[in-house]
C-alpha positions, -999 to 999 in steps of 0.1 A, spaced: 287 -207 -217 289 -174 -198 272 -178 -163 273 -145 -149 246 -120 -154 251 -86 -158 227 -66 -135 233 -43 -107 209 -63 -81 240 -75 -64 255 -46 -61 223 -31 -44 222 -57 -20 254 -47 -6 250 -15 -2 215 -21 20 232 -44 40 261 -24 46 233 2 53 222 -17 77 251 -27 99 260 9 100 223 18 112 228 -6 139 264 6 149 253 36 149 224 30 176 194 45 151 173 11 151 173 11 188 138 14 191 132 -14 166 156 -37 184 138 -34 218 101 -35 200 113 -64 183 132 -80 216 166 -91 194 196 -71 217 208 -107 216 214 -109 180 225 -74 178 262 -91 173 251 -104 142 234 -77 129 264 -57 133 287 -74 112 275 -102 91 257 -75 67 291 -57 69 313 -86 58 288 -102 32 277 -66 24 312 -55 15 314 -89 -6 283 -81 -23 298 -46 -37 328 -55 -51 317 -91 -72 282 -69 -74 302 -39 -96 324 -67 -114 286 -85 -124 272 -51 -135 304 -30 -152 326 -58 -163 326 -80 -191 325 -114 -188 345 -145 -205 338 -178 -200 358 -196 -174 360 -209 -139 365 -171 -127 326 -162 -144 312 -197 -131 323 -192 -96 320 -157 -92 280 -161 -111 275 -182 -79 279 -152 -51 243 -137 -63 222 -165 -56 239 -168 -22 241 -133 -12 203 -134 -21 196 -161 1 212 -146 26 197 -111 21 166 -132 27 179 -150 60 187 -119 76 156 -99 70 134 -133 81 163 -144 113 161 -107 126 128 -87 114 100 -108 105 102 -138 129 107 -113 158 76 -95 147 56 -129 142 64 -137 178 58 -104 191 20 -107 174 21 -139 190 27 -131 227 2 -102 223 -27 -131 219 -18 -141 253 3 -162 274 -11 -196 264 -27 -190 233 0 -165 215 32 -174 230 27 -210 241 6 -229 212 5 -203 183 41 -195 183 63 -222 207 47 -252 197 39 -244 155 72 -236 156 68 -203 139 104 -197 137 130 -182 111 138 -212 98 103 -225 91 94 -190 74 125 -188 55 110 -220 40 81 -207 34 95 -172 19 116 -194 -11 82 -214 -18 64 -179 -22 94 -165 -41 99 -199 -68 60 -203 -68 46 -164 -71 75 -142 -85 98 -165 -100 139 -167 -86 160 -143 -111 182 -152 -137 210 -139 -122 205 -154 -86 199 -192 -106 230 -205 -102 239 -193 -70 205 -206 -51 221 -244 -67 247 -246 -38 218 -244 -8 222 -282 -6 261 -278 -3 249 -258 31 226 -283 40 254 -310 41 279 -290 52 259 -280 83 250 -318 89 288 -321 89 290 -297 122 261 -313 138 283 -339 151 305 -316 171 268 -312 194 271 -344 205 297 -369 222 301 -401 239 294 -382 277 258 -382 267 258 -420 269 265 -415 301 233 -401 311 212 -425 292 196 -453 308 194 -487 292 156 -487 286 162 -455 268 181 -471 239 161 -501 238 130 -483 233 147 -454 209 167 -484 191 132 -503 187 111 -475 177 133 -463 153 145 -489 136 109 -499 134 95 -472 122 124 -467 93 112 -504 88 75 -499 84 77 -469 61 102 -488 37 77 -518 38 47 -499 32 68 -478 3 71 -508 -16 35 -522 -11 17 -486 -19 44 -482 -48 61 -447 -38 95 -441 -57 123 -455 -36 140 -419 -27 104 -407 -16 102 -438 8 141 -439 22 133 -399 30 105 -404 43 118 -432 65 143 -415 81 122 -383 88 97 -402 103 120 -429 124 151 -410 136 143 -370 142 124 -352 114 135 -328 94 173 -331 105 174 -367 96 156 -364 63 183 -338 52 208 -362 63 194 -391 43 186 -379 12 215 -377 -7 218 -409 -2 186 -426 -17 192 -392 -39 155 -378 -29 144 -348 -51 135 -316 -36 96 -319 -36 102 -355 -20 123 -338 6 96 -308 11 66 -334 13 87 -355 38 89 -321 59 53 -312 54 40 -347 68 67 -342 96 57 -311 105 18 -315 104 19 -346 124 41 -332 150 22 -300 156 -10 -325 159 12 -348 184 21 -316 206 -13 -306 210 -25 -341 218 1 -358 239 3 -334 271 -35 -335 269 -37 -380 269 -6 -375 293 -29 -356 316 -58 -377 309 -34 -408 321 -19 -391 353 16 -394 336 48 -390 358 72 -364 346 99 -390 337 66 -409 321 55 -385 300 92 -371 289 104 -403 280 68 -406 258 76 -375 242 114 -383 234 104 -412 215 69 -404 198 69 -371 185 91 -365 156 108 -335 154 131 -318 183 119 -286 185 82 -306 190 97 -326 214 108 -300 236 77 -277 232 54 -309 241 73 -314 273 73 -273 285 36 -275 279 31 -308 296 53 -294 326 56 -253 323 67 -249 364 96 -273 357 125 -290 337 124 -325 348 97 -335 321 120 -317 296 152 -333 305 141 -365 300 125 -359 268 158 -345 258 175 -376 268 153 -396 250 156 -375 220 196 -373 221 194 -412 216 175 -407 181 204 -384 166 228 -410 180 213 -433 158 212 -413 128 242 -425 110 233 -462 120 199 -459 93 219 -436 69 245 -466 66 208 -493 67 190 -469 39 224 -464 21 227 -504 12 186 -505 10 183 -478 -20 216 -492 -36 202 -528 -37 166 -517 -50 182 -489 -75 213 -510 -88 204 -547 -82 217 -558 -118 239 -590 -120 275 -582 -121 268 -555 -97 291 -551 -62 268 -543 -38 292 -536 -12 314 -513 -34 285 -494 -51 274 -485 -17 311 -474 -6 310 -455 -34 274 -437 -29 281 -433 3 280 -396 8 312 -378 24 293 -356 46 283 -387 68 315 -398 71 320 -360 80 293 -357 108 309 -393 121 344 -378 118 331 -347 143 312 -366 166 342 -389 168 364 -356 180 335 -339 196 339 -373 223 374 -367 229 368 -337 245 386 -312 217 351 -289 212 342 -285 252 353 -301 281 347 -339 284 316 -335 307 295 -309 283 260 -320 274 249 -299 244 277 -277 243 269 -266 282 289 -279 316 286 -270 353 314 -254 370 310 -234 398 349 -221 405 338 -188 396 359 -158 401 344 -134 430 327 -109 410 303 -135 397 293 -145 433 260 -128 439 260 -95 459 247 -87 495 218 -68 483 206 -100 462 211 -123 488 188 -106 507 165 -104 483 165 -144 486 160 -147 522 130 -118 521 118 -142 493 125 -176 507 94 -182 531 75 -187 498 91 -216 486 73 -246 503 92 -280 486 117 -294 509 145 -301 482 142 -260 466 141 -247 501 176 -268 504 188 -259 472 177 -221 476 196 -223 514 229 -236 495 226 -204 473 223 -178 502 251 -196 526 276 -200 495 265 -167 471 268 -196 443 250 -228 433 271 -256 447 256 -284 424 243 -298 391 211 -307 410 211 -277 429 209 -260 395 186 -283 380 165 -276 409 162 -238 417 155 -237 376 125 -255 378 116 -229 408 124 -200 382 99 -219 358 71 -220 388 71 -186 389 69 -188 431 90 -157 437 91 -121 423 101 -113 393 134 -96 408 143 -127 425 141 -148 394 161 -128 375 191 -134 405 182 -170 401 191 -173 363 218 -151 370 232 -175 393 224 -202 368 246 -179 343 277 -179 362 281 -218 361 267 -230 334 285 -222 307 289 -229 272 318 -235 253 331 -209 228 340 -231 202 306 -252 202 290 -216 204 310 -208 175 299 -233 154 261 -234 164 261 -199 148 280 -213 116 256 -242 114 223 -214 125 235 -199 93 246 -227 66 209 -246 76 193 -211 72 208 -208 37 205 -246 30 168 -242 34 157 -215 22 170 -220 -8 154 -256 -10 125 -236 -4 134 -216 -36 133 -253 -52 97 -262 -46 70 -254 -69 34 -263 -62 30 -281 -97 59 -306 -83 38 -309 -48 6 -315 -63 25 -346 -86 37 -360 -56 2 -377 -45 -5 -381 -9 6 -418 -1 33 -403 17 12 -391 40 -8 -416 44 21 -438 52 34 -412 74 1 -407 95 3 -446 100 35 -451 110 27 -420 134 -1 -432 145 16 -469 160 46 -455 167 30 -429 192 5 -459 205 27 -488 210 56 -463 232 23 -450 249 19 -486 257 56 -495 266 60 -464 287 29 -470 306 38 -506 312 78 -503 321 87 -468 333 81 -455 366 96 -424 381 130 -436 378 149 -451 353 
């Protein structure tokens, strides 16, 4: 069988995005770039098109002028369509059209537009990259000749929960409290418990319930990719998983900081509430800024809290793993044991592998949370200049809370933040919004200069941005609304109720057993 379709639509590809890194190069989309706000992603846009653009012309003349004979050469090669068409895709969402969406966003207003409509939906590139493949598959159909290539988005998916585990380490532990992992380590395991229970009882297939499980217990839509390879969940069971992930958590974000106000919640409270009830972590952290938008402190918590869920990840893949194995494959005769050896899938053991490294230190130094660590032996052009420092002291009368007048007195007698909490601190000033504008841009440039992030974890954040960007987009390109609508809503239902106590009952623990320290 002959893969490869002859057509020039790869070819045409390549030359637009080749187009477009030279416009960029060139400066000629200047006034988009700054309309749109994306000078940060102007490194991408100037060479990704170029490299995968340049790709795209040479296979793209070899799919349209040459002729094809069947063979691994025609197989592999038919692939690079489908993926430079994803791709093509990725870019225009990652750098136009989500920009743009935000930018109609903010324009609605500070708290309506920018906060709720845009931060907590989660109207990013990822979620309408989804959205674009399920438009594509559903309303124009994915092209013959980009079929075969749009196959290997799961590849991308796995291969990008593979580098996931150079994010985390064994230093985080070290700023997790014990109640933390009891709670997370209850709640989780509980939930993934409940959902498989109520699977059986409301008669869902098995891969729709192990999904589902994990998406709903560990840390949405992350863990859900994670686990269903191995209870082998089918794309709509992995996009119906999402949809009841993503609906409940944009419910939860709205709700939670209003009950947390209703209940006089602490920051460390309500963080730690947040880090443990709401399901995905993008939800998580938009919950917290809008329960606390003049500080960090409810944020770092809920990220503390959340950290703990991932860590648990591979803990219910190995639980759902021997679950789905004993349910699927149950026969007599049948190892247990070895079938699930054998089932289990390699990008686990990957992830585990890189989190395993990621602790020795060999991705960032041994004291990095999330890819970030404090140093503040910084050379002297870094130190902040006369003229800002006197900015500061004109400023400083305005600052009224003891411990950021003694962190922003530190900063003016040293021209650098002397400590973690320093910088912890004088951020949640920033975030008040107590001084100018002026002066808070010196403040996040002092913040800059010692907190920095580690080039090879940046590195591969960008590699993963991309592979999950692919991976999902064209798992979006999977998902037809005949395959939804067969799907029934019991997953839902379970969802919603598993939701539903799990947000309740850590409501209830939190108020009972944490104060304002831990």
């Amino acid at each position: 069988m002959i893969y490869t379709q002859k057509h020039p639509a790869l070819f045409i590809m390549g030359v637009l995005m080749v187009t477009l890194s030279a416009l960029a190069n060139f400066g000629l989309m200047d006034g988009v770039t700054t309309y749109l706000a994306i000078e940060k992603l102007m490194g991408e846009i100037t060479t990704l098109p170029y490299i995968f653009g340049s790709i795209a012309i040479v296979v793209g003349l070899w799919h349209w002028l040459a002729k094809h004979k069947e063979g691994h050469l025609d197989y592999y090669l038919s692939t690079v369509a489908g993926v430079i068409f994803i791709l093509f895709i990725a870019m225009v969402v990652r750098w136009f059209f989500a920009p743009f969406i935000a930018v109609l966003s903010k324009s609605m207003g500070p708290i309506m537009g920018a906060k709720y409509l845009h931060q907590v939906l989660g109207l990013n590139y990822i979620v309408l990259g989804i959205l674009t493949g399920i438009i594509i598959v559903n309303f124009f159909k994915v092209p013959r000749w980009a079929e075969n290539g749009v196959r290997l988005s799961r590849l991308g998916l796995k291969t990008g929960v593979i580098l996931l585990g150079t994010l985390y380490s064994l230093a985080e532990l070290q700023q997790l409290g014990s109640l933390s992992v009891v709670m997370v380590g209850f709640f989780v395991l509980g939930s993934v418990g409940l959902v498989l229970w109520m699977g059986t009882r409301r008669n869902i297939p098995n891969s729709m319930a192990g999904v589902l499980s994990a998406g709903m217990g560990v840390c949405g839509v992350s863990a859900s990719v994670a686990a269903a390879p191995v209870v082998q969940a089918k794309s709509v069971e992995i996009a119906y998983t999402i949809g009841t992930i993503l609906l409940w958590g944009v419910g939860c974000m709205f709700l939670f900081p209003i009950i947390g106000h209703l209940l006089d919640m602490g920051y460390i409270q309500f963080g730690a509430w947040a880090g443990t009830g709401i399901l995905n972590s993008a939800q998580v952290a938009g919950a917290a800024l809008a329960y606390q938008p003049d500080g960090i402190e409810t944020l770092k918590v809920a990220e503390i809290f959340n950290i703990t869920r991932v860590l648990v990840l591979p803990i219910v893949v190995v639980w759902l793993a021997l679950w789905y194995v004993e349910r699927e494959e149950s026969a007599p005769g049948v190892n247990v044991a070895r079938v699930a050896f054998e089932k289990f899938p390699i990008f686990v053991i990957g992830f585990l592998l890189m989190f395993a490294l990621s602790s020795t230190g060999i991705f960032a130094p041994a004291n990095h949370y999330k890819g970030k660590y404090f140093d503040n032996n910084i050379p002297a052009e870094k130190l902040l200049t006369e003229q800002a420092i006197a900015s500061l002291k004109n400023e400083q009368p305005k600052v009224q809370q003891e411990s950021r007048q003694a962190a922003l007195s530190r900063l003016i007698e040293n021209r650098k933040i002397m400590s973690i909490n320093d910088d912890n601190t004088l951020r949640g000033l920033v975030n008040a919004k107590v001084l100018s504008k002026e002066v808070n841009g010196i403040l996040k440039k002092a913040h800059k200069s010692v907190r920095h992030t580690a080039n090879k974890i940046n590195k591969f954040r960008q590699f993963i941005v991309w592979l999950f960007a692919f991976g999902l987009i064209g798992l979006g390109m999977q998902i037809t609304f005949a395959s939804i609508k067969q799907a029934g809503g019991q997953p839902l239902v379970i969802g919603g109720v598993v939701g539903t106590l799990k947000a309740v009952l850590s409501l209830i623990v939190v108020m009972l057993f944490v104060h304002e320290t831990i």
